[in-house]
C-alpha positions in Angstrom: -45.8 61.1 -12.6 -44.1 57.9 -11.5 -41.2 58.0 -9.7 -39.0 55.6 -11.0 -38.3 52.5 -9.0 -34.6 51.5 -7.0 -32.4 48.9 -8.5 -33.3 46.0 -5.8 -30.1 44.7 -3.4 -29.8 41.5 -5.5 -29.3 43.9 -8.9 -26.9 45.7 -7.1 -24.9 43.1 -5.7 -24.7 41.5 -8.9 -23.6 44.8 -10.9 -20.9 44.8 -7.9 -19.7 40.6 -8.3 -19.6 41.9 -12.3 -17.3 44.3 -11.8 -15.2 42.8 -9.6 -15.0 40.0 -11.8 -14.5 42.3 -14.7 -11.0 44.3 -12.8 -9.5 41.0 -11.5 -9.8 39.6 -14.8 -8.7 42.3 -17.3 -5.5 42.8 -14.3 -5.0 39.3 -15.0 -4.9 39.3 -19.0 -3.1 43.3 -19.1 -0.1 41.7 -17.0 -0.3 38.7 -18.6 -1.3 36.2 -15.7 -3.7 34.9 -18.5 -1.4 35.4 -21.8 -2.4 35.3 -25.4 -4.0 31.9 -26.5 -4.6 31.1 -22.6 -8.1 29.0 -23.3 -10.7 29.8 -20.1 -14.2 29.0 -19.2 -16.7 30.7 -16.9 -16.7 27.3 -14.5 -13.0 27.2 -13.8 -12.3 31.4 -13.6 -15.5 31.2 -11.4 -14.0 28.9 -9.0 -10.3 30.6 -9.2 -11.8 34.2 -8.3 -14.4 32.5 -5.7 -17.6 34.6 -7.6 -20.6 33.0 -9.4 -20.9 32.3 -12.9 -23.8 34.7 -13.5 -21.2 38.0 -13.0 -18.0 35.7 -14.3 -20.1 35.2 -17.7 -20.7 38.8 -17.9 -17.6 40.0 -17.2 -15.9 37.7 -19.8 -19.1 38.9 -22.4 -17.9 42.4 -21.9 -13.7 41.3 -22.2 -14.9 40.1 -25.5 -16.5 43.3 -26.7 -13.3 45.0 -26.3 -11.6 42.4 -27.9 -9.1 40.6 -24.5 -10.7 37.7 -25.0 -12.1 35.8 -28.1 -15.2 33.6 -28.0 -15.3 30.7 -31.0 -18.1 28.7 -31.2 -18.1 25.2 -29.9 -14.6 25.6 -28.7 -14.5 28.2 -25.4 -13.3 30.7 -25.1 -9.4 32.0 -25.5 -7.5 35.3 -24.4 -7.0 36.7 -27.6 -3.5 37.5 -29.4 -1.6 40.9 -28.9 0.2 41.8 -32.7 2.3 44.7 -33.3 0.0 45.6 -36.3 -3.0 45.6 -33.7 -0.8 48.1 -31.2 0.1 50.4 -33.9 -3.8 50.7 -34.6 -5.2 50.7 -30.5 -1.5 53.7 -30.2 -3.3 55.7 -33.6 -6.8 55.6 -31.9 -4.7 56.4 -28.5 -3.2 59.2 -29.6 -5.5 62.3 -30.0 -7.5 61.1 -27.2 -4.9 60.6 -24.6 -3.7 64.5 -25.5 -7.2 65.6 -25.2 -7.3 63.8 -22.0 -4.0 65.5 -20.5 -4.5 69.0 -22.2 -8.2 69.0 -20.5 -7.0 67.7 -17.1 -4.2 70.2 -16.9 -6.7 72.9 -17.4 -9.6 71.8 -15.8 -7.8 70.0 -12.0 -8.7 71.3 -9.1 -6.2 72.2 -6.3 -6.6 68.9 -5.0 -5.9 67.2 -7.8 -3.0 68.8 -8.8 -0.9 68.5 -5.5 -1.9 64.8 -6.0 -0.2 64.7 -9.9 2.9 66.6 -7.9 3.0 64.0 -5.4 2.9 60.8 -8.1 5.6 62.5 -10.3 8.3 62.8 -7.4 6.9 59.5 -6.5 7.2 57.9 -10.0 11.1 59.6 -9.7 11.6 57.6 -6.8 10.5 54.3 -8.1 12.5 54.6 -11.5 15.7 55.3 -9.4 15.3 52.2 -7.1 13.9 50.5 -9.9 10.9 49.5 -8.2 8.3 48.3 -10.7 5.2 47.6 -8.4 5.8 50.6 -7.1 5.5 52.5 -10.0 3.0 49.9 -11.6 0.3 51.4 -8.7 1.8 54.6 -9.4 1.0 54.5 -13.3 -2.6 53.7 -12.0 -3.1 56.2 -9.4 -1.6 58.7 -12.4 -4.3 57.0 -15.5 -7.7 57.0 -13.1 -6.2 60.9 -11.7 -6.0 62.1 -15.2 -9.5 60.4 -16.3 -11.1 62.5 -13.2 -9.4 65.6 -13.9 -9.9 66.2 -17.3 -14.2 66.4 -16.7 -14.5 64.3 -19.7 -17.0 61.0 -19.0 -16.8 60.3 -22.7 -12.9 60.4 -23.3 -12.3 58.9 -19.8 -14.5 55.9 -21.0 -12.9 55.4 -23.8 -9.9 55.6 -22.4 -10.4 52.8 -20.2 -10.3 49.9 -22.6 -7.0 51.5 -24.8 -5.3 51.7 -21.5 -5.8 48.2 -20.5 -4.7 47.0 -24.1 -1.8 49.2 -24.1 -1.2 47.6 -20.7 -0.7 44.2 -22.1 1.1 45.2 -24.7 3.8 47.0 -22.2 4.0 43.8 -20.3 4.8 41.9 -23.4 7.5 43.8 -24.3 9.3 45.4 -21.2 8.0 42.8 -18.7 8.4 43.5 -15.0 11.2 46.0 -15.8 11.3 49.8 -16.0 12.1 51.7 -19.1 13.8 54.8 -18.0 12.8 56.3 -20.9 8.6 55.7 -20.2 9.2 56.6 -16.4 10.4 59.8 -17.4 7.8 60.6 -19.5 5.0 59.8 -17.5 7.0 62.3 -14.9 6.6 65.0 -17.4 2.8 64.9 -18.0 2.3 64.9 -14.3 4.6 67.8 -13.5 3.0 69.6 -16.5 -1.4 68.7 -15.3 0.7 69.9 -11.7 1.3 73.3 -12.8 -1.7 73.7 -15.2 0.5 74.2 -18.2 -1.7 72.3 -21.2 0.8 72.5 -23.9 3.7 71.5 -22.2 0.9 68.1 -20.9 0.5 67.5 -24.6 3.8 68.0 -25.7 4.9 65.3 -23.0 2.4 62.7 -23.7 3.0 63.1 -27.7 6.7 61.9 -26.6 5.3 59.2 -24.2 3.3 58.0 -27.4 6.2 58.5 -30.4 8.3 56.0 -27.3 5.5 53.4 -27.1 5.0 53.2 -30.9 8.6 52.5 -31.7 8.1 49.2 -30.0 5.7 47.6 -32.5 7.0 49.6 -35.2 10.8 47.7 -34.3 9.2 44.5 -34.4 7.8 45.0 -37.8 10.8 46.7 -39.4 12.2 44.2 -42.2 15.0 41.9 -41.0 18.2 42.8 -42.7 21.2 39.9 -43.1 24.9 41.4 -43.3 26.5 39.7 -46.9 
């Protein structure tokens, strides 16, 4: 039999420039560097994050798949829109994944892993009381790629991925660069919770996380009501 053949340097280096491309791109559209409507082409994001067109075009193909950016035909390509009718569907699909996610990581982290969720909780504690929002904004990513490992899951991790980043974006539109006390403390709770292995109490904390993140959009679409 055959053995199968090793991806040559050049594949590799360009499956590396692609995602490269890919993360400094969807950090730019989930913080909202590139906002909704933004129109961008391959030649000028190319030039901005110094990498070739070949990995810039198919890092903006796969943005497109999971709907970030929007391609029309004969007209670019745009960062698409963000609605709160959209966010209530990407929180619904969210939802029993994200608890799967937590519940399975709380039950299935290693030693390791757990003094690492201890350690970001008192962090994120820390960063809510001096209000420090890039501090807990590498936090809240240290705590989302933690969980995604722990919880021995390739499949929910993956899909995981792309509801993060457009719950990301979403979070940016509406609290901006400030922290939510209420979010923070959340988050805290799920960590603690993966931290001492105890499943229910994970899911319990992330169903509150979630009912918090859905009253956003669900505010925004509430019927205006005029005092007579």
């Amino acid at each position: 039999m055959r053995r199968p053949r090793k991806p040559s340097p050049k594949r590799n280096d360009l499956a590396n420039l692609t995602e490269h491309a890919y993360r400094e791109l969807e950090e730019m559209i989930a913080t909202l560097a590139l906002a909704p409507g933004t129109v961008v082409s391959e030649a000028a994001l190319s030039k901005q994050l110094g990498i070739g067109r070949t990995p810039v075009r198919e890092a903006m193909q796969r943005l497109a798949r999971e709907r970030l950016l929007q391609i029309l035909p004969r007209r670019g390509c745009i960062v698409a829109d963000s609605r709160p009718d959209e966010e209530l569907n990407v929180i619904e699909a969210r939802r029993p994944i994200e608890i799967l996610v937590v519940r399975t990581a709380a039950i299935r982290a290693n030693t390791e892993e757990r003094q690492a969720f201890e350690r970001i909780a008192n962090a994120m504690a820390s960063s809510l009381a001096s209000e420090d929002f890039n501090g807990f904004a590498r936090l809240d990513a240290e705590f989302n790629d933690l969980c995604l490992a722990a919880c021995r899951n390739p499949i929910a991790a993956s899909m995981m991925q792309l509801i993060t980043t457009l719950n990301r974006r979403y979070w940016f539109m509406h609290h901006g660069r400030t922290l939510p006390g209420e979010g923070v403390e959340h988050h805290v709770e799920i960590a603690r919770a993966i931290a001492r292995g105890d499943a229910e109490a994970a899911a319990g904390a992330a169903g509150r996380l979630l009912d918090y993140i859905e009253s956003w959009p669900r505010k925004m679409l509430a019927p205006v009501r005029f005092s007579q």
